[in-house]
C-alpha positions in Angstrom: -11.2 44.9 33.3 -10.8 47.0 30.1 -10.0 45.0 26.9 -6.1 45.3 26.0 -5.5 47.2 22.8 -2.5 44.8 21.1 -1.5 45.8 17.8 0.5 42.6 15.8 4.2 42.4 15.6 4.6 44.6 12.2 8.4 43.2 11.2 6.8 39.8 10.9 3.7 40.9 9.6 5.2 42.7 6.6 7.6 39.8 5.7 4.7 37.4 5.2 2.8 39.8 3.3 6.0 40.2 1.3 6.8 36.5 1.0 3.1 36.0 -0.1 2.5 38.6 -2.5 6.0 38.1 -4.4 5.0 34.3 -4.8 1.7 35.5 -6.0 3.9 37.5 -8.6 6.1 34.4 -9.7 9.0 35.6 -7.7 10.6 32.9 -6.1 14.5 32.2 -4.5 14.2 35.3 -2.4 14.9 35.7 1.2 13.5 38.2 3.0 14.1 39.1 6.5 14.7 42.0 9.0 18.5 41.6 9.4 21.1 41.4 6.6 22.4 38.0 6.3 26.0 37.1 7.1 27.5 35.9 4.3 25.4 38.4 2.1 23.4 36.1 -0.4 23.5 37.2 -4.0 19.6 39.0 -3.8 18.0 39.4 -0.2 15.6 41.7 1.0 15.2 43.7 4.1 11.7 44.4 5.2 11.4 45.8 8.8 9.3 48.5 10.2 9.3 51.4 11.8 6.5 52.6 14.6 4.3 55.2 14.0 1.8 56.7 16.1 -1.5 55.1 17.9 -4.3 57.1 15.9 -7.3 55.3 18.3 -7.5 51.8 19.4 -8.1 49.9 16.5 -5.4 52.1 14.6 -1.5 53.0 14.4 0.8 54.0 11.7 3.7 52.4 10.8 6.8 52.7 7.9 7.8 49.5 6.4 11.0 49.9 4.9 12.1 47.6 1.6 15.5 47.3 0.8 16.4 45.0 -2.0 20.1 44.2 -3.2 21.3 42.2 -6.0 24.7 41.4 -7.8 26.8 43.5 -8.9 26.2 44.9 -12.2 22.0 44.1 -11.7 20.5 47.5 -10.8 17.7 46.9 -13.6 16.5 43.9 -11.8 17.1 45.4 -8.1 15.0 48.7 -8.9 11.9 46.6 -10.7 12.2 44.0 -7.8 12.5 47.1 -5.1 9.2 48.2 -7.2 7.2 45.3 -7.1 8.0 44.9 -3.4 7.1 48.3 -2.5 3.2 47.6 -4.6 2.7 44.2 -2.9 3.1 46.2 0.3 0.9 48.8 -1.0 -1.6 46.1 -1.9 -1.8 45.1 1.9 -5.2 46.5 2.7 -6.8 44.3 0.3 -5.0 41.5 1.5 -5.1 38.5 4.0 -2.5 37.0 5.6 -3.8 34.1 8.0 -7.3 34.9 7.7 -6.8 38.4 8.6 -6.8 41.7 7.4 -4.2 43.4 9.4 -3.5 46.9 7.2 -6.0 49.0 5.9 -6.1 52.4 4.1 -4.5 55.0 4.2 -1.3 53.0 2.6 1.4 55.0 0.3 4.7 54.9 -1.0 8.0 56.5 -1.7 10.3 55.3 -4.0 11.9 53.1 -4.9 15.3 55.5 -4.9 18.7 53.6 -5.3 20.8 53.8 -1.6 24.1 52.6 -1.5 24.9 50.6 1.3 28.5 52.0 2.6 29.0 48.6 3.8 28.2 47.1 0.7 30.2 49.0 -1.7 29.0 48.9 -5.1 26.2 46.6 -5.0 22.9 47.8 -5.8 20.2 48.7 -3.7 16.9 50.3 -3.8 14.7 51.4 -1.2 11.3 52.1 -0.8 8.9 53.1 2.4 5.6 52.6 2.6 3.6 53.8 5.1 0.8 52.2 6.7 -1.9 52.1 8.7 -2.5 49.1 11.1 -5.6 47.1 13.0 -5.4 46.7 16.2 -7.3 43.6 18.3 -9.1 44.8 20.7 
């Protein structure tokens, strides 16, 4: 039997490399997870992912989108903390998470731009995409 190609659940993936690399910054007191939460907490960010294309075996694209709101009246602060999000993901292929190297280049972003949530009426966010490239195990 052939060996199954399985490539790593990429939400989770890119919120530990998130949570990692923004403690590695100093950043602390800031959740992170695919689904706004319900109340919305006073900063939050929402990392999920979006699937690309299988490129051979070992590798697939994916888009990891970063959206990071703050308070009211904080859009400094959300942009620089939607731009250091967006560079620790960028940083992923020459990182480990759990002994592993799961990105690799190529690995580029786009933004941060500020998106208003309709939902959300005049609190800040900024979003930035970056897309990756991903190992598979084979």
């Amino acid at each position: 039997m052939a060996g199954l190609v399985m490539f790593p659940d990429t939400d989770a993936l890119a919120r530990k490399y998130l949570l990692q690399g923004l403690a590695e910054q100093g950043v602390s007191g800031v959740a992170v997870g695919t689904k706004l939460p319900s109340p919305m907490q006073n900063r939050f960010i929402r990392c999920y992912t979006l699937p690309g294309r299988e490129m051979s075996r070992r590798t697939k694209t994916c888009q990891v989108l970063i959206q990071v709101y703050d308070t009211k009246g904080n859009d400094v602060r959300c942009q620089e903390l939607a731009r250091l999000a967006a560079a620790v993901m960028r940083a992923a292929p020459d990182t480990e998470v759990d002994g592993t190297q799961f990105f690799s280049e190529p690995c580029e972003v786009q933004g941060p731009i500020p998106y208003e949530d309709p939902e959300l009426p005049g609190v800040p966010r900024y979003q930035a995409t970056v897309f990756c490239t991903v190992q598979s195990t084979v």
